[in-house]
C-alpha positions as CSV (number, residue, x, y, z in Angstrom):
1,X,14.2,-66.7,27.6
2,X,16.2,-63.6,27.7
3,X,19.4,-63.9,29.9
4,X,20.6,-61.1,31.7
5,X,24.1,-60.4,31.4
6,X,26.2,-61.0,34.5
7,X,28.4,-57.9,36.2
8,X,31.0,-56.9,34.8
9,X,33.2,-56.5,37.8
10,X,32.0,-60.6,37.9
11,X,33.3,-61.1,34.0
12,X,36.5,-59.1,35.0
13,X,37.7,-61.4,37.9
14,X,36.7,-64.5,36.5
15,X,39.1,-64.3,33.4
16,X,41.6,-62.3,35.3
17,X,41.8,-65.5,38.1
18,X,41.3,-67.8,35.5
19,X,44.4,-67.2,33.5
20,X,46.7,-70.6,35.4
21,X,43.7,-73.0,35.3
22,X,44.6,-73.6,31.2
23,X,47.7,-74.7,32.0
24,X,47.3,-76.1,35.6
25,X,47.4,-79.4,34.6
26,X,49.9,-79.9,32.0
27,X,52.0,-77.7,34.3
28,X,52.0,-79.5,37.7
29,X,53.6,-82.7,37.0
30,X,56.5,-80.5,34.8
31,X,56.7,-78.5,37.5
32,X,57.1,-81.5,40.3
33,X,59.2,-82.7,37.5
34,X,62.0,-80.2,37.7
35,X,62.2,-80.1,41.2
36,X,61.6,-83.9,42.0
37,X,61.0,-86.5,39.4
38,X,59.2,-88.8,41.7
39,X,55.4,-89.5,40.0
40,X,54.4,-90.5,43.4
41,X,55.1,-87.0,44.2
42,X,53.0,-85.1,41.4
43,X,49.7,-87.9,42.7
44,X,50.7,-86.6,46.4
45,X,50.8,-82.8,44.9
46,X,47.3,-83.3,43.2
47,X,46.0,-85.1,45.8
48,X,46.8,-82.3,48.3
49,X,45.3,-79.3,46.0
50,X,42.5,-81.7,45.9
51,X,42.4,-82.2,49.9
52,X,41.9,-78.1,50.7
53,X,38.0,-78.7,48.8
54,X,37.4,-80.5,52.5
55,X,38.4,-77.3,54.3
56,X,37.7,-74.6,51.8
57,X,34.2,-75.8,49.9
58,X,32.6,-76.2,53.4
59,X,33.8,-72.7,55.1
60,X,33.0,-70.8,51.9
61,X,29.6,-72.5,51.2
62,X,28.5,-71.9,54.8
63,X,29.7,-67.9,54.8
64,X,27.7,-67.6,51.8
65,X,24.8,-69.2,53.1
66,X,25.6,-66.5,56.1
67,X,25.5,-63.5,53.7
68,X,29.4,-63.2,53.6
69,X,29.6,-63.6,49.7
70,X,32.3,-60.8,49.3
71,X,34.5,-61.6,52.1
72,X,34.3,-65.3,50.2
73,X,35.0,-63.8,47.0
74,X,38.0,-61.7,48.3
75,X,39.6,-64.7,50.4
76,X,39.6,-66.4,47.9
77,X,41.1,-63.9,45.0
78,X,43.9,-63.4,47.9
79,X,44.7,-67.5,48.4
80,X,44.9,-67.6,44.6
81,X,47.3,-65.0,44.6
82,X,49.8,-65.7,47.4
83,X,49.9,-69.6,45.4
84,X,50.8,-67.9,42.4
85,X,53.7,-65.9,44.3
86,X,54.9,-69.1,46.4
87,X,55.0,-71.0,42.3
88,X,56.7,-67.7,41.3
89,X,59.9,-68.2,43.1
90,X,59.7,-72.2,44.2
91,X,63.5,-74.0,44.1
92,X,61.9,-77.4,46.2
93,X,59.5,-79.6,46.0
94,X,57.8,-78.5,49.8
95,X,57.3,-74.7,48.2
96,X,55.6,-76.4,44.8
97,X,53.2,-78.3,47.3
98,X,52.5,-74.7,49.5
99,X,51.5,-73.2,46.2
100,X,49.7,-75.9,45.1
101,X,47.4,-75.3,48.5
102,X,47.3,-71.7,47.5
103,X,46.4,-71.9,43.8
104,X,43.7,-75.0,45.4
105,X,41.7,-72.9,47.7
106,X,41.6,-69.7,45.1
107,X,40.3,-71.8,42.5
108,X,37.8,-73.7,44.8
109,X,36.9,-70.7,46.7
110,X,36.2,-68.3,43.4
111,X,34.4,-71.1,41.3
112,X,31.8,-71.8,44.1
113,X,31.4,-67.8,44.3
114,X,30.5,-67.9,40.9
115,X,27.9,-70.9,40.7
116,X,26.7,-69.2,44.2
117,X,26.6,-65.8,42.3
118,X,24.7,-67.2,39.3
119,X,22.2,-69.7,41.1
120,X,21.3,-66.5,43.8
121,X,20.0,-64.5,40.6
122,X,17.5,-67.0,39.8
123,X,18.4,-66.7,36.3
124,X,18.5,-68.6,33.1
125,X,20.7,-71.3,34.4
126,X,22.3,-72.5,31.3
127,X,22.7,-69.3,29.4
128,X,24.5,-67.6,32.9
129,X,26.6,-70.3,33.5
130,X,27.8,-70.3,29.9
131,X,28.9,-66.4,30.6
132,X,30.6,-67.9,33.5
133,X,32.3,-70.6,31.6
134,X,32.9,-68.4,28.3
135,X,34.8,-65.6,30.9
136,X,36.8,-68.6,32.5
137,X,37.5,-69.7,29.1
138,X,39.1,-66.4,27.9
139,X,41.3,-66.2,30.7
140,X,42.4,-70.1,30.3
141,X,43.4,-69.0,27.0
142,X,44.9,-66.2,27.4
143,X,46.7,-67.6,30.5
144,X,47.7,-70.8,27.9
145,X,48.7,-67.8,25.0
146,X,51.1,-66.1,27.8
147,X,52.0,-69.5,29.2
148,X,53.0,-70.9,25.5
149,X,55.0,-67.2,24.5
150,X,57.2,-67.0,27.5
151,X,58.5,-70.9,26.6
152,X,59.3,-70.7,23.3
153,X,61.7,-67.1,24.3
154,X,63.6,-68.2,27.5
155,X,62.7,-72.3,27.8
156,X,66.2,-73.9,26.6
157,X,64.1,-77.3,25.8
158,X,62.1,-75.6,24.1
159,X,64.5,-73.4,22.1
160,X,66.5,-76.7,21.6
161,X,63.5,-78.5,19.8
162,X,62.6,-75.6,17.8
163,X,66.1,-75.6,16.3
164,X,66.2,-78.9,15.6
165,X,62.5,-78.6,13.7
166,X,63.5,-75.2,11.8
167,X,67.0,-75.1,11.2
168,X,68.0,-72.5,9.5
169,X,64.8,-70.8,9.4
170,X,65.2,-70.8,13.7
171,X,64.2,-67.2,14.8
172,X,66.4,-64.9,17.0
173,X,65.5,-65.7,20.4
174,X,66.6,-64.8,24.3
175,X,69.4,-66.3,25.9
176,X,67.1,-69.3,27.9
177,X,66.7,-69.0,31.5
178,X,66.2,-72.5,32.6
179,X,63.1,-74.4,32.9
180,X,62.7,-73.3,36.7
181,X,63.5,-69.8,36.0
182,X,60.8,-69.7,33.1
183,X,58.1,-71.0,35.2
184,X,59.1,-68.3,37.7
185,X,58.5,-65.9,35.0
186,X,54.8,-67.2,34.2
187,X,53.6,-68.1,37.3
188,X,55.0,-63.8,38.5
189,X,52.8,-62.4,35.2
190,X,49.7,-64.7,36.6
191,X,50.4,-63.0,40.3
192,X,50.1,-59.7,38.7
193,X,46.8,-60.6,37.2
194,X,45.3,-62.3,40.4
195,X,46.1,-58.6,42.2
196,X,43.8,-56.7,39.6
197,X,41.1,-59.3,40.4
198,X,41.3,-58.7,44.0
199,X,40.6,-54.9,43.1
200,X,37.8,-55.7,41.2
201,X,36.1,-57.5,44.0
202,X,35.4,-54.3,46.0
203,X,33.2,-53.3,43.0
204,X,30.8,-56.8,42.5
205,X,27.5,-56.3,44.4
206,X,26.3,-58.8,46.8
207,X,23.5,-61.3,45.3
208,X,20.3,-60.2,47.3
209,X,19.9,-63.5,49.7
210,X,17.9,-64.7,52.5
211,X,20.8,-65.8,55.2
212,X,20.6,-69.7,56.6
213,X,20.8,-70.1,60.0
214,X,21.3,-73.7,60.7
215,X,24.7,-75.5,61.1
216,X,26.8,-76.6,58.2
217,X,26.7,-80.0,59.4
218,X,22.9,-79.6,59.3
219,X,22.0,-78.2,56.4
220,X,24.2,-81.2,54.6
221,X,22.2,-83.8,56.8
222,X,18.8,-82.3,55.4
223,X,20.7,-82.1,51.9
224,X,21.3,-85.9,51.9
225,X,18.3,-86.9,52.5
226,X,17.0,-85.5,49.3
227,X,17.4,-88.8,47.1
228,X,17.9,-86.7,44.0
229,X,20.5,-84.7,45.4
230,X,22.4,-87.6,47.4
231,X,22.5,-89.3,43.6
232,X,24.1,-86.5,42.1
233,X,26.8,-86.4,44.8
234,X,28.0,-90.1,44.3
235,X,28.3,-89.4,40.7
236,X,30.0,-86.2,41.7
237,X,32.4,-88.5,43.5
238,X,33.0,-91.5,41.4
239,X,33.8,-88.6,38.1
240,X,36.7,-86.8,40.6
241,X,37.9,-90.3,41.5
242,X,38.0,-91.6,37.8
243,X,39.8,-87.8,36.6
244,X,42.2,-87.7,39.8
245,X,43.2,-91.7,39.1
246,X,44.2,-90.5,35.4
247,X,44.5,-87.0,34.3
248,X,47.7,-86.6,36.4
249,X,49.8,-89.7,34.9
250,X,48.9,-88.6,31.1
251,X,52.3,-86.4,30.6
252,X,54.4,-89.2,32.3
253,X,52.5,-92.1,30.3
254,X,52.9,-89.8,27.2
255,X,56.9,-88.9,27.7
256,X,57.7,-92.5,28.9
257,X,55.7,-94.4,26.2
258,X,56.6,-91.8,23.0
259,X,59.2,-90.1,24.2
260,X,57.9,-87.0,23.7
261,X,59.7,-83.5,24.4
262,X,57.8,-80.5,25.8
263,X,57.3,-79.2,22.7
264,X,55.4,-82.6,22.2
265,X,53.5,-82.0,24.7
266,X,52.5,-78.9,24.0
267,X,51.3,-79.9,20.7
268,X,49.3,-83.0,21.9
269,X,47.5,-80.5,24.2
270,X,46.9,-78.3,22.4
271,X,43.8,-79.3,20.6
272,X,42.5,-80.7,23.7
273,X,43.7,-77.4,25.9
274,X,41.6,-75.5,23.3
275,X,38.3,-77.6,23.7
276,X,38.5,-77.5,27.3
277,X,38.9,-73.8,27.2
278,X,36.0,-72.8,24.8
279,X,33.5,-76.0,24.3
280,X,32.0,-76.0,28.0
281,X,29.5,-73.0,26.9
282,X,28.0,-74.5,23.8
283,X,28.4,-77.7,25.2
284,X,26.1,-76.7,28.2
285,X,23.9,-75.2,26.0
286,X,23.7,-78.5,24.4
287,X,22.7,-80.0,27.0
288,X,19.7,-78.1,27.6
289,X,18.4,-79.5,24.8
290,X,19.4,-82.5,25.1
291,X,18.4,-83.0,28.7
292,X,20.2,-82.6,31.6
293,X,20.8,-86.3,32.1
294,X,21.2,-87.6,29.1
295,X,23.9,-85.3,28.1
296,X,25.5,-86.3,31.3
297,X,25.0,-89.6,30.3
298,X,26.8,-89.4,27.1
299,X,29.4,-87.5,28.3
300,X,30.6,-89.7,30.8
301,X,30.3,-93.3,28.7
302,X,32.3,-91.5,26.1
303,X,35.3,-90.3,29.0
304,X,35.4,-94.2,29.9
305,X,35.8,-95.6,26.5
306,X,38.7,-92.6,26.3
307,X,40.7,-93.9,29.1
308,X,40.4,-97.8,28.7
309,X,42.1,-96.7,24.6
310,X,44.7,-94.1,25.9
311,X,47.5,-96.3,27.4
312,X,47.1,-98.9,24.8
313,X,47.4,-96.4,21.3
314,X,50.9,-97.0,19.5
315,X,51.3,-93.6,18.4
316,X,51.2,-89.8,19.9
317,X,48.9,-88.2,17.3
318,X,46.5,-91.0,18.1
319,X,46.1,-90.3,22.0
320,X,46.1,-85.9,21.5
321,X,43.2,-87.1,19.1
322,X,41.8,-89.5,21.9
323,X,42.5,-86.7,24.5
324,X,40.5,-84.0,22.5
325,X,37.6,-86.8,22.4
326,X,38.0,-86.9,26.1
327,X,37.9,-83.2,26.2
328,X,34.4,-83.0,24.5
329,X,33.0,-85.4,26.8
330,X,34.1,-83.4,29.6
331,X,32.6,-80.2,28.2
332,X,29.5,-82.0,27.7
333,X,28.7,-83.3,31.5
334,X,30.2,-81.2,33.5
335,X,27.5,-78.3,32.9
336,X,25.2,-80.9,32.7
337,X,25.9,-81.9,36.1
338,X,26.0,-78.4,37.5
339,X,22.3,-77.4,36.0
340,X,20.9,-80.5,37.7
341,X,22.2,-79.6,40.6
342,X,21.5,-76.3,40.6
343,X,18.0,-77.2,40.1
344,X,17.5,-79.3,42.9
345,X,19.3,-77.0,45.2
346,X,17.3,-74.9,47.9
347,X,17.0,-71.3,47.4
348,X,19.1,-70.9,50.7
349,X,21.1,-73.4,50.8
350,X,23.0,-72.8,47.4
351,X,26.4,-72.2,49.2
352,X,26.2,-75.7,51.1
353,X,24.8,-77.5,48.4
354,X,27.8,-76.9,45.7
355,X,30.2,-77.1,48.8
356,X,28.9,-80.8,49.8
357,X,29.1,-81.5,46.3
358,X,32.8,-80.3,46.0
359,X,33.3,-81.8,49.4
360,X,32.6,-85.3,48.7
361,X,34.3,-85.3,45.3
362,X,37.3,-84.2,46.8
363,X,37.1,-86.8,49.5
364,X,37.7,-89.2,47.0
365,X,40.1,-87.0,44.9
366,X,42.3,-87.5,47.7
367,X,42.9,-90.7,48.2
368,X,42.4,-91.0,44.2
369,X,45.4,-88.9,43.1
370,X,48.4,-90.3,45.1
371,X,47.2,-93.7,44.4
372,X,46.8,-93.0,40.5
373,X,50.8,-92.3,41.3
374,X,51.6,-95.2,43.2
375,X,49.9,-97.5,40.7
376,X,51.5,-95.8,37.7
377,X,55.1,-96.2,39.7
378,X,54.6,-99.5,41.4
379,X,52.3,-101.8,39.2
380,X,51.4,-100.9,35.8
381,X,51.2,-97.7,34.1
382,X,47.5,-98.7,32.4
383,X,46.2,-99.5,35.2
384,X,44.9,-96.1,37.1
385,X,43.4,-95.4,33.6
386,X,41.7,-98.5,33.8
387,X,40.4,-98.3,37.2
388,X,39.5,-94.6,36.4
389,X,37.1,-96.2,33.0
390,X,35.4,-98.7,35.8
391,X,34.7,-95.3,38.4
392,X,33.3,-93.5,35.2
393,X,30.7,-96.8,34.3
394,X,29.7,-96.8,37.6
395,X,29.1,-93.5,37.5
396,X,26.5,-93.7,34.3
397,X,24.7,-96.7,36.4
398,X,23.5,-94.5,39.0
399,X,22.8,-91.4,36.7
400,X,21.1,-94.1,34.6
401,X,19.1,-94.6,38.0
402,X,18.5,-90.9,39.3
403,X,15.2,-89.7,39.6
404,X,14.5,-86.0,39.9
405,X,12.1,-84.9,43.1
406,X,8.8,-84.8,41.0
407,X,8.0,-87.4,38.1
408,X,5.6,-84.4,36.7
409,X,9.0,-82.4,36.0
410,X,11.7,-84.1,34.8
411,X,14.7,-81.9,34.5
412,X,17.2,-84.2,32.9
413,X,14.7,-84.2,29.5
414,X,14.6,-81.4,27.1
415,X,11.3,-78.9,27.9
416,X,10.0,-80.1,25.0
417,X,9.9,-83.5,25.7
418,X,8.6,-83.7,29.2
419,X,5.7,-86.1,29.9
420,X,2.2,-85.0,30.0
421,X,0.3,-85.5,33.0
422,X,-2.6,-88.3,32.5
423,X,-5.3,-86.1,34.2
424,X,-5.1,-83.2,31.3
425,X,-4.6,-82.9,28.2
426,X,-2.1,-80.6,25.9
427,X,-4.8,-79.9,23.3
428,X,-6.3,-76.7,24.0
429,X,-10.1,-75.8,25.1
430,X,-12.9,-76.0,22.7
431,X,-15.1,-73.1,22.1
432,X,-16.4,-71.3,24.0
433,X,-13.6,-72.0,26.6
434,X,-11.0,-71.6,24.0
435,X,-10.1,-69.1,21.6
436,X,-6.6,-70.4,19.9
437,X,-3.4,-68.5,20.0
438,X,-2.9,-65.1,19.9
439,X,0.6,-63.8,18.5
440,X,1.8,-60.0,20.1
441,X,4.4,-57.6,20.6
442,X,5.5,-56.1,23.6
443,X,5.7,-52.2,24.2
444,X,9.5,-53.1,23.6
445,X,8.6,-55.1,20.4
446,X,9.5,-59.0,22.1
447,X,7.1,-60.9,20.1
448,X,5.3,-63.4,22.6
449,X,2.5,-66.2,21.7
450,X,-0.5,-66.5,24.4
451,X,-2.2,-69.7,24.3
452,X,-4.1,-72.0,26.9
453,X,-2.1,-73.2,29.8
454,X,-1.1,-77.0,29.6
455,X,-0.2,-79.7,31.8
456,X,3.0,-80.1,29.9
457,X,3.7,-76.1,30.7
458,X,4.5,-77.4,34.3
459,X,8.5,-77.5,34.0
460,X,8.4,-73.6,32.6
461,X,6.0,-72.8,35.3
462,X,8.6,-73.6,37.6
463,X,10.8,-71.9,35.9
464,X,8.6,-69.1,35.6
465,X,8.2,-69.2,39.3
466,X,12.2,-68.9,40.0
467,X,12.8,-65.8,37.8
468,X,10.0,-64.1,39.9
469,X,11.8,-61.4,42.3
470,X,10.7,-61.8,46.6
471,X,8.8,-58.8,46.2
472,X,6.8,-60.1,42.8
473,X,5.8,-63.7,44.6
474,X,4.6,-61.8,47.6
475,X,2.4,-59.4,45.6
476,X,1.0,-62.9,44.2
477,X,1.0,-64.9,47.1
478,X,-0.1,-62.3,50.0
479,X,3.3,-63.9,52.0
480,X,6.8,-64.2,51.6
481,X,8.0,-66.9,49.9
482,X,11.4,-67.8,50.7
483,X,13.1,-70.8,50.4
484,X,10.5,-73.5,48.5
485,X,11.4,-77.0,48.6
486,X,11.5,-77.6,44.5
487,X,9.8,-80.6,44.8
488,X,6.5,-78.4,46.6
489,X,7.0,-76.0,43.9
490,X,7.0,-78.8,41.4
491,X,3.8,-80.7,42.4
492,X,2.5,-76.9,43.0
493,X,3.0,-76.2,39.2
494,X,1.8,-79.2,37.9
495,X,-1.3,-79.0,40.1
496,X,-1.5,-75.4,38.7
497,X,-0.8,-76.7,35.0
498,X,-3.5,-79.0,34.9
499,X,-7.1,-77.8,34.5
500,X,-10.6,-78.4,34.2
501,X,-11.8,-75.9,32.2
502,X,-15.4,-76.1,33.5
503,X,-14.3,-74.6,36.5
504,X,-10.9,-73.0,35.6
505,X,-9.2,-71.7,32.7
506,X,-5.7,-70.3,32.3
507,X,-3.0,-68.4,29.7
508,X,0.2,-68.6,29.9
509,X,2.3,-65.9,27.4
510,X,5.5,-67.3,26.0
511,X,8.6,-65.8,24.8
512,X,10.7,-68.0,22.0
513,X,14.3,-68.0,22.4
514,X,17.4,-70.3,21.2
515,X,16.4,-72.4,24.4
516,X,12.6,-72.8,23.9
517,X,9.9,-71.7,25.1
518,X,9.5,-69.2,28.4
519,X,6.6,-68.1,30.2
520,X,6.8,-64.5,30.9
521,X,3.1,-64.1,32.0
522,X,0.5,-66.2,33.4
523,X,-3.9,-65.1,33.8
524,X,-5.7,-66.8,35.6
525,X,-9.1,-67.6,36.2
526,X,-10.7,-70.1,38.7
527,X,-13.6,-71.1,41.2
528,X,-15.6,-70.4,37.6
529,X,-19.2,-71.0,38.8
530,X,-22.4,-70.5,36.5
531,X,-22.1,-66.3,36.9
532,X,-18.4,-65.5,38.6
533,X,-15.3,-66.6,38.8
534,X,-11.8,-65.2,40.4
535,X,-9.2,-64.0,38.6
536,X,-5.3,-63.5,39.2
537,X,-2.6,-62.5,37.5
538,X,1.3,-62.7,37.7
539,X,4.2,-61.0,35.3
540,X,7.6,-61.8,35.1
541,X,9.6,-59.3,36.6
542,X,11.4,-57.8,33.3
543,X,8.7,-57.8,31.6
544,X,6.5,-55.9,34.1
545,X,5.9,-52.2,32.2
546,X,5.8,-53.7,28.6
547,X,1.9,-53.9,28.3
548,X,1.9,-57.7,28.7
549,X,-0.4,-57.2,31.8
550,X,-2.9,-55.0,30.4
551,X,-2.9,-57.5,27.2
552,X,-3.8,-60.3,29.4
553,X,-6.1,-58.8,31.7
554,X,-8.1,-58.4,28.5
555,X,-7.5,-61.5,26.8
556,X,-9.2,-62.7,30.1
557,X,-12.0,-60.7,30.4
558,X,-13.2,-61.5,26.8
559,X,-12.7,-65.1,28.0
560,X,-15.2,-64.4,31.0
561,X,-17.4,-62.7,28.6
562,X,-17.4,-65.8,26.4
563,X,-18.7,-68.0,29.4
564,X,-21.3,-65.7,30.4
565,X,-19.7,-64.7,33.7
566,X,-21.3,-61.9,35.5
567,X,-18.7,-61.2,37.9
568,X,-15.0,-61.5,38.6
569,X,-13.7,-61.3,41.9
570,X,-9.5,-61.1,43.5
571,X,-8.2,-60.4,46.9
572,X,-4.8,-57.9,46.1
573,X,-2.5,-56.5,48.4
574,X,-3.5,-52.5,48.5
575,X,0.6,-52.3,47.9
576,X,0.0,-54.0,44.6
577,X,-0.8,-50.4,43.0
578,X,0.0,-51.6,39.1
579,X,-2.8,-54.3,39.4
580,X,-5.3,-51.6,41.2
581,X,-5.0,-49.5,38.4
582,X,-5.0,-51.6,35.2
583,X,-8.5,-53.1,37.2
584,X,-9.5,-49.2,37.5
585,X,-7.9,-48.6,33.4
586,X,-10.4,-51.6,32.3
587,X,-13.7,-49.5,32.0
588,X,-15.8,-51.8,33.4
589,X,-17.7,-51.0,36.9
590,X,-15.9,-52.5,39.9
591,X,-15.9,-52.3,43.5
592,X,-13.0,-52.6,46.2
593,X,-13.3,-53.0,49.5
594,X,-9.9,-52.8,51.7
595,X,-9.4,-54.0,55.1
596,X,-6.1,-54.6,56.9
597,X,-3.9,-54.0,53.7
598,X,-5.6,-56.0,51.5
599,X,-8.6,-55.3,49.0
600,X,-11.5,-57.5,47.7
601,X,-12.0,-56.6,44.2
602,X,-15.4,-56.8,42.1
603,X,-15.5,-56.6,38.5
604,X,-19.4,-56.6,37.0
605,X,-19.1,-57.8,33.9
606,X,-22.9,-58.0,32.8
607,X,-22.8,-53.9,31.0
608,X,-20.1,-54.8,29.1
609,X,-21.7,-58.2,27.8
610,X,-25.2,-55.8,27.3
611,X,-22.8,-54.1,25.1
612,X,-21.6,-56.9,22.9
613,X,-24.4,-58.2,22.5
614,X,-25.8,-55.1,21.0
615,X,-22.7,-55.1,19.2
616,X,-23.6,-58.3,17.6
């Protein structure tokens, strides 16, 4: 499938806000560090970035679903900012823990805008949340790049280190400024970034969307009741327990157990740092092949065997090799995750759904993070890594267990692997209610196969269905089609997938890309009696003006032809001009009758088999 590429205004903010989340973790406990020492206080710091998801996820999710994307977008660009200022001139630990609400709510805010943004184009799911993730990675590294430069000149830790590694060979540097003054420094360049953003977010278009008119607090109730959906958010919850137990009390467990410097440090993440930065986009895309779920799968039992090993390796190379391990496995389910939920999500109801998703997760993050601290402090520093491998376990046992809404379409399997329905079969028609495959090229030169429809086709006919545009779908439909339960559109597809071809017949056009298959067309035939049948018709929306209609519309007549039809009938919209005049382009004799914006159509097919057979 061809992905289209996102905004650029989109691209621009996203690695311009992005540039402290490379660093955000390895910098808050240094950062509680040099103003307090207490870990209790860098779990309580955590924990409270982690508690603004309750208030932020849910007001931003329901504006969206209101049709305030940009004001959403911009509050959110403007919290990340004024944290960044407040971390830009912090001397206590109170103004660390104002910016840490600040940096929280710009972060949450602009990363549900852009999973909003992408699943509100009804695109290629995978490929557009890899441009979102591969323009979040750039500015994560070029936020770690800056992050890393200003350290080495003016850190006097740093400095100090370097001179003992180098000697002689030290390089001239600035006088330091202090730890607290460096971090001043870093945290004022990421300000100056965060302020560009905000001017690029009065040139992003909205996402066209229908607007929700039901209560939060409603919406969520319906949500929930959706056993797929309530799954996915307890595994959402039991992953942001497990990281929020852990990922906080790694720098301490490192400095305590090797003593290791900040220069140390910095060279045990960096490996990892680098992984989480650019693997999340080739991961995902690994997991669309893998399936959804079993990626997910993987991902996780591989982050539990990491932290039941990390507090018990004897040396520092071991756990930044552990760590990157770690990394990997995060990469890997975390788009998993989000394209199974984005699946299952209702067309209007994207905002709320990521929102209860972050909601719960931080629910737990909450109450996760300062105890991580206090169990680090207070009982043993292995056992929030411990507790955090038992959270992740549990939370492979109930992905083990999910179930998407439809057994015909099951999302968490590669395309090519989904089950075939028992009533049908994937082998294609015999003569004469089957011709084979027929290999083309577009006006625009796409190369696309046509071939039978199949009942295993049903998963890309429902993502053929949600790359159609509002306008497209009501063209086909004769009504508006606005927000579709996915399990309808599911058990629609299948229904749709799975022919007799004595009475119906189908072909299905397919575009082959890195991902698999597409459809980009679908022809359709049905209600076949001994002399007529009806016929419809549907093109993708950016492939509409390539030819692929008119190649269809004959591919089907000849199929009519072949079964000895005499007539093909349609009911079309008298707005649906393009399919009027490819039935007027066809040559054949026809009839329209219109009444009350919509016209019966009469193709006569028995001249042109006269024709053929005096061909033959």
């Amino acid at each position: 499938m061809t992905a289209r590429a996102l905004p650029k205004q989109l691209a621009a903010i996203m690695i311009l806000g992005a540039l402290p989340f490379g660093t955000l973790d390895f910098f808050i406990p240094l950062y509680v560090q040099t103003v307090s020492a207490s870990p209790t206080l860098i779990g309580v710091t955590v924990g409270a970035g982690s508690a603004m998801v309750l208030l932020i996820r849910p007001l931003a999710g329901w504006l969206i679903d209101q049709g305030r994307y940009q004001l959403v977008l911009r509050g959110a660009v403007l919290a990340l900012l004024a944290g960044l200022l407040a971390w830009s001139s912090a001397v206590a630990w109170p103004q660390v823990l104002l910016g840490r609400l600040g940096l929280a709510a710009g972060i949450n805010g602009l990363v549900l805008a852009a999973h909003v943004f992408v699943a509100a184009r009804r695109g290629s799911y995978g490929s557009e949340y890899g441009q979102i993730t591969a323009a979040t990675a750039i500015g994560n590294a070029i936020g770690a790049v800056l992050a890393a430069i200003l350290l080495v000149l003016f850190d006097p830790e740093i400095q100090t280190e370097l001179a003992a590694q180098l000697g002689a060979y030290t390089p001239s540097l600035p006088a330091p400024l202090g730890r607290l003054s460096t971090f001043h420094l870093i945290y004022g360049v990421y300000a100056g970034a965060a302020a560009l953003a905000l001017l690029y977010t009065w040139r992003l278009p909205q996402p066209v969307r229908q607007v929700q008119k039901q209560r939060l607090w409603r919406v969520w109730q319906g949500l929930l009741q959706r056993q797929a959906i309530r799954q996915l958010v307890l595994v959402g919850l039991l992953i942001q327990v497990a990281y929020s137990l852990a990922v906080p009390m790694i720098i301490p467990l490192l400095q305590e157990r090797y003593r290791a410097g900040l220069g140390g440090l910095a060279i045990a993440y960096l490996i990892p740092g680098l992984i989480y930065t650019f693997a999340p986009g080739p991961l995902g895309r690994l997991a669309d092949r893998l399936g959804h779920r079993r990626a997910g799968r993987l991902g996780i039992a591989i982050s539990a065997s990491v932290y039941v090993l990390l507090p018990l390796l004897a040396a520092l190379p071991l756990a930044a090799v552990i760590w990157s391990v770690e990394a990997l496995a995060y990469s890997l389910y975390v788009p998993a995750l989000l394209a199974l939920l984005a699946r299952h999500a209702p067309e209007q109801e994207y905002g709320a759904s990521f929102s209860l998703y972050s909601v719960v997760a931080a629910s737990g993050a909450v109450v996760a993070a300062p105890l991580g601290g206090w169990l680090y402090e207070h009982a043993a520093p292995a056992l929030p890594f411990l507790l955090a491998a038992l959270a992740f376990v549990g939370a492979s046992a109930l992905l083990r267990g999910w179930k998407p809404m439809s057994q015909s379409a099951n999302y968490d399997q590669p395309l090519d692997q989904q089950p075939t329905d028992r009533a049908g079969s994937d082998s294609d028609p015999p003569f004469p209610f089957g011709h084979g495959e027929v290999r083309w090229e577009t006006r625009k030169g796409t190369p696309l196969r046509i071939r039978h429809i199949r009942p295993s086709d049903t998963p890309l006919l429902v993502d053929f269905f949600y790359h159609l545009s509002e306008r497209t779908l009501s063209l086909r439909f004769a009504t508006v089609m606005i927000n579709v339960p996915l399990e309808r559109v599911i058990e629609e597809a299948s229904r749709l997938a799975t022919l007799n071809f004595y009475t119906a017949d189908a072909l299905v056009a397919l575009e082959e890309t890195a991902l698999g298959s597409a459809i980009v067309g679908v022809a359709r035939l049905a209600g076949i009696s001994a002399t007529s049948g009806e016929f419809a018709m549907t093109i993708r929306d950016d492939f509409q003006g390539h030819g692929v209609g008119s190649y269809l519309f004959d591919l089907l007549l000849q199929i009519a032809l072949a079964r000895g039809l005499e007539t093909l009938t349609a009911s079309v919209l008298a707005e649906n001009r393009p399919m009027l005049a490819l039935i007027r382009k066809s040559g054949l004799p026809f009839d329209i009758q219109t009444s009350h914006g919509e016209s019966d159509v009469t193709i006569f097919l028995t001249s042109a088999a006269e024709q053929q057979a005096q061909a033959d």
